[in-house]
C-alpha positions as CSV (number, residue, x, y, z in Angstrom):
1,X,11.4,12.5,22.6
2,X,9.1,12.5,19.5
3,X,6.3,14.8,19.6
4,X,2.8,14.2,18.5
5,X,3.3,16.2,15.5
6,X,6.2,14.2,14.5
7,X,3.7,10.6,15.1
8,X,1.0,12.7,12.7
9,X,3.5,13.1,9.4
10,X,4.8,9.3,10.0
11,X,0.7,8.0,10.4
12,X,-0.1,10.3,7.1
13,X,3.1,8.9,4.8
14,X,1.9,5.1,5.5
15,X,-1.9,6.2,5.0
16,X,-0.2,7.6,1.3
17,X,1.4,4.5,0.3
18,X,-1.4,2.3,1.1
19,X,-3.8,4.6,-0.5
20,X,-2.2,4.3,-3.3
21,X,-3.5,7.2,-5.3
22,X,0.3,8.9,-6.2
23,X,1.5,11.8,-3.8
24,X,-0.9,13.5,-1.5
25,X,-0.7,16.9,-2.6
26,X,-1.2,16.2,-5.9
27,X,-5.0,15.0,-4.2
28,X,-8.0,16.2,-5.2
29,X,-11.9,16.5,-3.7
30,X,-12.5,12.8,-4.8
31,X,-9.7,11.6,-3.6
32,X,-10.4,12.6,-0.2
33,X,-13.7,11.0,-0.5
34,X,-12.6,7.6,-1.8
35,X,-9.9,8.1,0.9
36,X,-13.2,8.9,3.9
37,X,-15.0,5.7,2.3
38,X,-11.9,3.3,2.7
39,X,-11.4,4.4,6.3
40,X,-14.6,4.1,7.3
41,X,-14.9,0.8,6.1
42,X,-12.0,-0.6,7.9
43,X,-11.8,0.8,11.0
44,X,-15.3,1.8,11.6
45,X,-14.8,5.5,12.2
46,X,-16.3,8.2,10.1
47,X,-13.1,10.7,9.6
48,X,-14.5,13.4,6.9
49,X,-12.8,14.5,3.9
50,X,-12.6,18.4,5.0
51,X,-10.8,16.9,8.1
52,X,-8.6,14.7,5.6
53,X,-7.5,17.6,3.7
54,X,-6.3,19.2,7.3
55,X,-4.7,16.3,8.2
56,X,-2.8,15.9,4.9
57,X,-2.2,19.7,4.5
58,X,-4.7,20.7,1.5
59,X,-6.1,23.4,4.6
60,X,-3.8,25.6,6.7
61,X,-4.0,24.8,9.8
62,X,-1.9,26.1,13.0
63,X,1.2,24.8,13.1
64,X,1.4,22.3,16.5
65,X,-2.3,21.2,15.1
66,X,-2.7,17.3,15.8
67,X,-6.3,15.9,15.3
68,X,-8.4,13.9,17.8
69,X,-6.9,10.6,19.5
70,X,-9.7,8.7,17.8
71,X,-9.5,10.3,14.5
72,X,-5.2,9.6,15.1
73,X,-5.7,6.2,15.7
74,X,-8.2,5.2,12.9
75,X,-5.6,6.7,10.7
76,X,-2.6,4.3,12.5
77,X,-4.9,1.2,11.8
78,X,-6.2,1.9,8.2
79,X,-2.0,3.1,7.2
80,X,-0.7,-0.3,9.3
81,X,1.2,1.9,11.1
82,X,3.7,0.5,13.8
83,X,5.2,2.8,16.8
84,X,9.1,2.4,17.0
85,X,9.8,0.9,19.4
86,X,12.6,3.1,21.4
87,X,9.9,6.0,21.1
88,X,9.5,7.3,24.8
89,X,7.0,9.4,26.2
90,X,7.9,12.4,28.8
91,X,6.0,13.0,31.8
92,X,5.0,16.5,32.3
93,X,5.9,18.3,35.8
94,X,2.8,19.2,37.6
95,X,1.8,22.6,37.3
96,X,2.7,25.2,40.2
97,X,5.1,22.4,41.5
98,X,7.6,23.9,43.5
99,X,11.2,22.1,43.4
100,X,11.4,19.6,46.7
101,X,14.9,20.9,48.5
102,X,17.2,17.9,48.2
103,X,18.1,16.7,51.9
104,X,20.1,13.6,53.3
105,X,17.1,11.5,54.1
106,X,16.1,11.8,50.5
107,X,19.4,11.3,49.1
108,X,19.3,8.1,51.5
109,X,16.2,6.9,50.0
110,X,16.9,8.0,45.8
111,X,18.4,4.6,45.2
112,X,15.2,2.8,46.7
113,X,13.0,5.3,44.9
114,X,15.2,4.4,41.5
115,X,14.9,0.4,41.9
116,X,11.0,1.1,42.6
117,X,10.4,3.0,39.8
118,X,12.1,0.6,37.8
119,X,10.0,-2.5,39.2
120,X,7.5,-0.9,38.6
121,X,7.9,-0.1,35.0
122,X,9.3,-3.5,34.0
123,X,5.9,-5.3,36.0
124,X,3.6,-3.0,34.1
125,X,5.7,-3.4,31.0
126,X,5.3,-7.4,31.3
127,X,1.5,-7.1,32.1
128,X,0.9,-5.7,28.9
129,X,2.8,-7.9,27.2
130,X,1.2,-10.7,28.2
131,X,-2.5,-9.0,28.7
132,X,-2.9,-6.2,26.3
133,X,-4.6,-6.4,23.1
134,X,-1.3,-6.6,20.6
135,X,-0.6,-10.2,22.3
136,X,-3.9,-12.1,21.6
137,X,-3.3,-15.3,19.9
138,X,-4.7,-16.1,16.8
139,X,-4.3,-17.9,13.2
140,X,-5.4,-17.5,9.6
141,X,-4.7,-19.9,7.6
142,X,-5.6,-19.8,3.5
143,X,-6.7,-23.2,2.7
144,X,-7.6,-23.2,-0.9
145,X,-8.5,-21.2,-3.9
146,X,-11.4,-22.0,-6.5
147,X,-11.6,-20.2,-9.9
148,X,-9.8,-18.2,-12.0
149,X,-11.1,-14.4,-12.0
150,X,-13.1,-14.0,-9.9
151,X,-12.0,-16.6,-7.6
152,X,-12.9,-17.5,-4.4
153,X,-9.8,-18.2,-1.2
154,X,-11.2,-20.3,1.6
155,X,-9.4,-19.9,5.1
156,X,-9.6,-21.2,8.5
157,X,-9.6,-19.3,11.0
158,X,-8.2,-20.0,14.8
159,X,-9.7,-16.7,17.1
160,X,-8.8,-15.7,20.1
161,X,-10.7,-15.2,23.3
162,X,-11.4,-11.5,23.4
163,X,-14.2,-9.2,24.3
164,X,-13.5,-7.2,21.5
165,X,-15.5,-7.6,18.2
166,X,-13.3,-9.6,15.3
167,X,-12.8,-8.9,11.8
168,X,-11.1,-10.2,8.3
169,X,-9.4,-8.0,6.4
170,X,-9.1,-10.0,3.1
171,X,-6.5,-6.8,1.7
172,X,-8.2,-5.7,-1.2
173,X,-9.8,-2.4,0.0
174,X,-13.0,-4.5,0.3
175,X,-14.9,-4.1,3.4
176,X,-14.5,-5.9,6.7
177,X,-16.1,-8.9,7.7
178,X,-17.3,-9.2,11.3
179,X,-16.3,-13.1,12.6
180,X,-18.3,-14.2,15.5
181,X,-16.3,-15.7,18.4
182,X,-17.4,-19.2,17.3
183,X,-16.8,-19.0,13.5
184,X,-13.8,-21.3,12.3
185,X,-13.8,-20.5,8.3
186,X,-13.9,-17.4,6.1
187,X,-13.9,-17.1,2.5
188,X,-13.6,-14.4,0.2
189,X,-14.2,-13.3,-3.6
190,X,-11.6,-11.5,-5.6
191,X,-12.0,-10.0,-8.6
192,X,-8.5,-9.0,-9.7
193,X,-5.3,-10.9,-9.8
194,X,-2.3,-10.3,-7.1
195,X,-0.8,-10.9,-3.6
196,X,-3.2,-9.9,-0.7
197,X,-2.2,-9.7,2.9
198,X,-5.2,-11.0,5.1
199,X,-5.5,-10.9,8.7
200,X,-7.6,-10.5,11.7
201,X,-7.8,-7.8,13.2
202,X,-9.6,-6.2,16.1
203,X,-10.7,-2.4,15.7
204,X,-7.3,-1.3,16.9
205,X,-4.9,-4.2,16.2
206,X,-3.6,-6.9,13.7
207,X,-3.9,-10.4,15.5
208,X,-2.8,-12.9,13.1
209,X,-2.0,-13.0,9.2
210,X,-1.2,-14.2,6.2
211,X,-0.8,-13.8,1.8
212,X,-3.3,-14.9,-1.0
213,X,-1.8,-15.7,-3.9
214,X,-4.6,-14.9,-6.7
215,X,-3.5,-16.6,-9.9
216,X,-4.3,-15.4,-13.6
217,X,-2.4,-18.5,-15.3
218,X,-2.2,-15.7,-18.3
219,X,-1.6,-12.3,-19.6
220,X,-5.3,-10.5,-19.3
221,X,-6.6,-7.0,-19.3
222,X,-8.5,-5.1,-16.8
223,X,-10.0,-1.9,-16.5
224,X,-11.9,0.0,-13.5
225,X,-12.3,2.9,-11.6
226,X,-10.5,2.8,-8.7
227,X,-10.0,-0.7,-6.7
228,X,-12.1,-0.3,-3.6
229,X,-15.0,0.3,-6.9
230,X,-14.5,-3.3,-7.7
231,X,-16.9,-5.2,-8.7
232,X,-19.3,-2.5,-9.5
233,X,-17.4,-0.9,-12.2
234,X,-15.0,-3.4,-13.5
235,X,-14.5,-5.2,-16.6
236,X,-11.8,-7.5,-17.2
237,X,-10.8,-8.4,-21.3
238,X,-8.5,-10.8,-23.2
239,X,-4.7,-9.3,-23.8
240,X,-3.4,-10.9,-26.8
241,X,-1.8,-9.0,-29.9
242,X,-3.5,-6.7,-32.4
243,X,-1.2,-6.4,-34.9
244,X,2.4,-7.8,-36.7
245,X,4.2,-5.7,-34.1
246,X,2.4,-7.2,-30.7
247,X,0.5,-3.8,-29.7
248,X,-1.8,-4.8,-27.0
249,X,-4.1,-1.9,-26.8
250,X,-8.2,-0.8,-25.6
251,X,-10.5,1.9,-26.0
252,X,-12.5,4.4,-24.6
253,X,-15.3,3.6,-27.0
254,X,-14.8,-0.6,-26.0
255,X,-14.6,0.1,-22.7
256,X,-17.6,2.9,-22.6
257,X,-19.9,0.1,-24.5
258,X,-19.2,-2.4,-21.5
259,X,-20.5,0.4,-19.2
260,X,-17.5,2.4,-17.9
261,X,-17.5,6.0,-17.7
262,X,-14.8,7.1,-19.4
263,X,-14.9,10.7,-18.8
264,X,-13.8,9.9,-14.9
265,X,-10.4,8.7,-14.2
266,X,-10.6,5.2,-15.7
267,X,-7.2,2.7,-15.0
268,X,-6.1,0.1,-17.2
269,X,-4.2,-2.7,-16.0
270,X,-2.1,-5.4,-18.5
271,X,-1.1,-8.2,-16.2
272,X,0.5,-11.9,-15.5
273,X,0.0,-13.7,-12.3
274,X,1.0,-16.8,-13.1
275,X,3.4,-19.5,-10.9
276,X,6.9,-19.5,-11.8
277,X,9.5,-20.8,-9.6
278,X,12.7,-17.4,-9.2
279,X,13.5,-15.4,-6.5
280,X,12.7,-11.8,-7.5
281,X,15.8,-10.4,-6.2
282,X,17.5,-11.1,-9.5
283,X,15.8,-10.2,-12.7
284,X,15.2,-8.0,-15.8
285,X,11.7,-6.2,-16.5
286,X,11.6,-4.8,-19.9
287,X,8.7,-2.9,-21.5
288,X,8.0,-0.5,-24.7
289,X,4.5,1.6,-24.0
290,X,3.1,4.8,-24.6
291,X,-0.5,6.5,-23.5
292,X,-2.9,7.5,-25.4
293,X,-3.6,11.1,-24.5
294,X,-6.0,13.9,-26.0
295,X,-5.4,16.9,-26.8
296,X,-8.1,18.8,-25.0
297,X,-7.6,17.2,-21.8
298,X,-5.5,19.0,-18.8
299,X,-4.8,16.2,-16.6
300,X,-1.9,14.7,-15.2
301,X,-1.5,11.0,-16.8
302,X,0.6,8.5,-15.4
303,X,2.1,4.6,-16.2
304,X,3.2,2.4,-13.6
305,X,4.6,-0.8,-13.2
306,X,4.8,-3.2,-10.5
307,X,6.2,-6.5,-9.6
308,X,5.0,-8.7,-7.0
309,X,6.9,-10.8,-4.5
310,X,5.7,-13.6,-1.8
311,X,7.0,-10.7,0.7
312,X,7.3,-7.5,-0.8
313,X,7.1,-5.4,-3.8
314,X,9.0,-2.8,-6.8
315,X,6.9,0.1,-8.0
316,X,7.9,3.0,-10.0
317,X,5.7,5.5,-11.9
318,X,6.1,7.6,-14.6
319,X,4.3,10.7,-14.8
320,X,3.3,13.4,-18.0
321,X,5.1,16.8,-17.7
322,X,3.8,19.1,-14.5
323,X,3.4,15.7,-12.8
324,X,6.1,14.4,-10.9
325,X,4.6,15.9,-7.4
326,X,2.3,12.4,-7.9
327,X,5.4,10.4,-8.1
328,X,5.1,7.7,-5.6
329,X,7.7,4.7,-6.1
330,X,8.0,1.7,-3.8
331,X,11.2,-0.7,-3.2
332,X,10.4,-2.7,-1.4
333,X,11.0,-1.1,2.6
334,X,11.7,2.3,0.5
335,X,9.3,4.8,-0.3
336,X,10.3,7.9,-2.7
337,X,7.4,10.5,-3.4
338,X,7.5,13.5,-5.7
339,X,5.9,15.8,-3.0
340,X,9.1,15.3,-1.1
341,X,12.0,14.9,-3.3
342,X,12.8,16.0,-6.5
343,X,11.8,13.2,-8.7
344,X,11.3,15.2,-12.5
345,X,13.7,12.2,-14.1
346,X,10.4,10.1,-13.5
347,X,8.9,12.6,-16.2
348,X,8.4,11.4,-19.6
349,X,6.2,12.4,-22.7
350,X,4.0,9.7,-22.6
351,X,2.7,10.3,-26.2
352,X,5.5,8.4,-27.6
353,X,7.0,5.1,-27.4
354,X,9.0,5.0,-24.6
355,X,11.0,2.0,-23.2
356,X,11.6,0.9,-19.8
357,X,14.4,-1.1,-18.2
358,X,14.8,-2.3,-14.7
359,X,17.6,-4.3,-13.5
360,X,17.8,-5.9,-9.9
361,X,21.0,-7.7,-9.1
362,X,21.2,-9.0,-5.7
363,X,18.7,-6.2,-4.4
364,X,20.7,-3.3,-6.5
365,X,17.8,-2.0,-8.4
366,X,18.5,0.3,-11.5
367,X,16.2,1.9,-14.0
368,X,16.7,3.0,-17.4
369,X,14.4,4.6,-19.7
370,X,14.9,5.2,-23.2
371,X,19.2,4.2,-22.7
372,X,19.4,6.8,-20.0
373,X,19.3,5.9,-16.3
374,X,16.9,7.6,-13.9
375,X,17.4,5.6,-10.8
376,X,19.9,3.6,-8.9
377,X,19.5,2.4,-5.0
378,X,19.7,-1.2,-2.9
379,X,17.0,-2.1,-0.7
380,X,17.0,-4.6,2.2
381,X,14.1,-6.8,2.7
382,X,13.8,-10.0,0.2
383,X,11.0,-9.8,-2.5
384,X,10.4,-13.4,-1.6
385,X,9.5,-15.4,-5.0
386,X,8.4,-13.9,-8.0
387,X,4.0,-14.1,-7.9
388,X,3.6,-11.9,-11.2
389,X,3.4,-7.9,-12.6
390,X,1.5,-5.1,-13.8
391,X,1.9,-2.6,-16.0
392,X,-1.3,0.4,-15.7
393,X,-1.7,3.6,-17.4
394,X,-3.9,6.2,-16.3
395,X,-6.3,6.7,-19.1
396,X,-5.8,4.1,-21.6
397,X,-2.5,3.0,-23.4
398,X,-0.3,0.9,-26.1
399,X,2.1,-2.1,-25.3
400,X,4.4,-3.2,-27.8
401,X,6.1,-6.0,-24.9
402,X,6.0,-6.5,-22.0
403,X,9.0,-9.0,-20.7
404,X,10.5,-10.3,-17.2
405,X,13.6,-12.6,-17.3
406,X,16.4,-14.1,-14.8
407,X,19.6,-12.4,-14.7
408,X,21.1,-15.3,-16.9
409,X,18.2,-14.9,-19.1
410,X,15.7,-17.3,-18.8
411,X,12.2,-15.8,-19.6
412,X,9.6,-16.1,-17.0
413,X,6.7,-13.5,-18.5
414,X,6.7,-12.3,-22.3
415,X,3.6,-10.7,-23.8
C-alpha cells in the first residue's frame, strides 16, 4: 500500500523534470516564483511559492506533512503525472469497531459476501471506465505549419462532449487556451525551435494529443531568460563562424544592446532543427565548448546539451565546480539528478575547452568528456527519428563544433 507521502515525492520528481530548472534543491526564491507562475497558468490554481518550497523541502516541515488535495492534484496535472496502476488504496476500520464474533451463519454467507464485493468492485470499476473523465474522446490533429521562427502550427481539433471547461496546451510553457465546445481549429505561435507535445486537456485530465515539429532549416542562435519569458525577452541571432577555427560565440554587451538584462540569469541556446531522415537510437554527438565566466561572479554555471526525437529525448548537463546538486540528466524514460545521486563526474571547469562525446548504439548510451568516460547505461523507450539538438550554456559561451553523425558515419548536423 503506498502512502500519501510516497504519491507527494513521485508528483514533486515529474514537476522537477518538466520544470526544467536543474535539481530542486539547488532552487532559489525566483525559481519558486517562475515555478507559482507556470502552475497557475496551466491548471488554474494559485499554489504559492512559500508553499512550493514546503512541498519541495526548502522549509522543514513535519515529517507525514502532505499538502491540500487541490494543491496535490494541480501539482499531478502541471508534472503529467500518471498513478501506477497496481497502486491500491486501504480502507480504514471504523473507529471504536468492535470485532464481529465469527459464527456458522456468517461463515455460510462469506463466500456470498466475497462474490458481492467483488461484483461490485468490477461494476464500479467498468463505470468509470467508460463514464469518468480519463475516457472522453477526443482528437488533435496538427495540420500545418507557416513560417520559420516564429511560426505559426494550425490544428483541428475533434472535442468531446463534456461539462467541463476545455483547454490547449500547445507544450511550450505558454498559457492555456480555453476552446469553446463548438470550436473545431486552434492555432498557435512559437517562438523557438523544437518538438512540442500538444493536447487537450480538461483541468484535471489529458484527453487527446499530439507532437509539433518546429523546424529551423539551419544552425541559429537564441538567447532569453527563461522559456515561459518568451516572447517578451527573447532575441534570436545568426550562428555562423567568427573566426579560422569556427568559434561560434555572443556577448553580454550584443545581447544587452538588443534589450536583455544581462545581470539576471540569461541562457544561450546554439541549435539545428532541421529534417533529416535517421533513427536516433544510433548516432554520435560530438562537441568542443567552453563558458565564458567572470571572475567576480559566485554562481553556479552550467552547459547542456540535448537531442530531440519524434518520441523522446537525451539530456545531460554539465555543471562548474560546487554544482553538481543541479545535475539533472534525462534518457529518455530515465531521470538521474545531482540532489539524489552522486553525479560530481558531471563536473567540469567550464573556463576551458572541453570536448564532449556521446555515443548511442542500439539505446547503449555512453559519454566521454575530454577521452575519459563519465557515463554508461541503456534505456528502453525508442527516441523515434532524429528532429534536431541543442547545445545551451548558462551565461554566455564558445563553440568550436558542434557535430551529429550515424554510427557508420554519415553526418546529419555539423556547425
Amino acid at each position: 500500500m503506498r502512502s500519501k507521502r510516497e504519491t507527494l515525492n513521485e508528483v514533486v520528481k515529474c514537476c522537477e523534470i518538466r520544470f526544467n530548472h536543474g535539481a530542486a534543491i539547488s532552487w532559489k526564491h525566483g525559481d519558486f516564483v517562475d515555478l507559482s507562475r507556470e502552475i497557475q497558468r496551466e491548471t488554474w490554481t494559485n499554489i504559492s511559492p512559500n508553499t512550493l518550497k514546503r512541498i519541495f523541502g526548502k522549509i522543514s516541515v513535519d515529517e507525514d506533512y502532505v499538502p491540500q488535495q487541490a494543491t496535490l492534484d494541480a501539482l499531478k496535472k502541471y508534472g503529467k503525472y500518471v498513478e501506477p496502476s497496481n497502486v491500491q488504496t486501504a480502507l480504514p476500520s471504523p473507529p471504536g469497531q468492535t470485532p464481529i464474533k465469527k459464527t456458522s451463519t456468517l461463515r455460510r454467507l462469506k463466500p456470498l459476501l466475497v462474490i458481492l464485493a467483488i461484483t461490485i468492485v468490477i461494476i464500479g470499476y467498468l463505470t468509470w471506465c467508460f463514464l469518468g473523465p480519463n475516457n472522453l474522446s477526443g482528437k488533435i490533429e496538427l495540420t500545418r505549419t507557416e513560417g520559420h521562427l516564429p511560426a505559426t502550427a494550425f490544428f483541428d481539433l475533434q472535442l468531446p462532449e463534456t461539462g467541463d471547461s476545455l483547454f490547449v496546451n500547445f507544450g511550450d510553457k505558454s498559457p492555456l487556451i480555453y476552446v469553446g465546445p463548438a470550436e473545431k481549429n486552434a492555432a498557435h505561435i512559437y517562438f523557438i525551435p523544437g518538438v512540442f507535445t500538444v493536447s487537450i486537456q480538461t483541468r484535471e485530465h489529458t484527453i487527446a494529443s499530439t507532437s509539433a515539429y518546429i523546424r529551423s532549416d539551419k544552425w541559429i542562435g537564441l538567447a532569453f531568460h527563461r522559456q515561459n519569458d518568451i516572447p517578451n525577452d527573447f532575441y534570436k541571432f545568426p550562428a555562423f563562424r567568427t573566426g579560422s577555427d569556427s568559434v561560434f560565440q555572443i556577448t553580454n554587451n550584443q545581447l544587452s544592446r538588443m534589450g536583455l538584462d544581462t545581470t539576471g540569469v540569461i541562457l544561450t541556446r546554439l541549435c539545428n532543427y532541421s529534417p533529416v531522415l535517421h533513427n536516433s537510437d544510433n548516432f554520435i554527438f560530438e562537441t568542443t565548448f567552453k563558458n565564458v565566466l567572470y571572475e567576480k561572479s559566485n554562481y553556479c554555471r552550467s552547459t547542456q546539451f540535448q537531442i530531440s526525437g519524434s518520441n523522446s529525448m537525451i539530456r545531460f548537463k554539465l555543471v562548474s565546480s560546487g554544482c553538481s546538486l543541479r545535475v539533472l540528466n534525462v534518457v529518455s524514460e530515465k531521470t538521474f539528478r545531482g540532489a539524489t545521486n552522486n553525479l560530481s563526474q558531471f563536473v567540469l571547469d567550464l573556463k576551458k575547452w572541453n570536448t564532449v562525446k556521446l555515443v548511442n548504439q542500439n539505446k547503449h548510451v555512453t559519454l566521454s568528456v575530454n577521452g575519459k568516460l563519465i557515463f554508461t547505461g541503456t534505456y528502453q523507450r525508442s527516441l523515434g527519428e532524429i528532429k534536431g539538438l541543442f547545445l545551451e550554456f548558462e551565461g554566455t559561451g564558445l563553440v568550436k563544433s558542434c557535430a551529429l553523425k550515424t554510427y557508420d558515419g554519415k553526418m546529419l548536423y555539423n556547425f
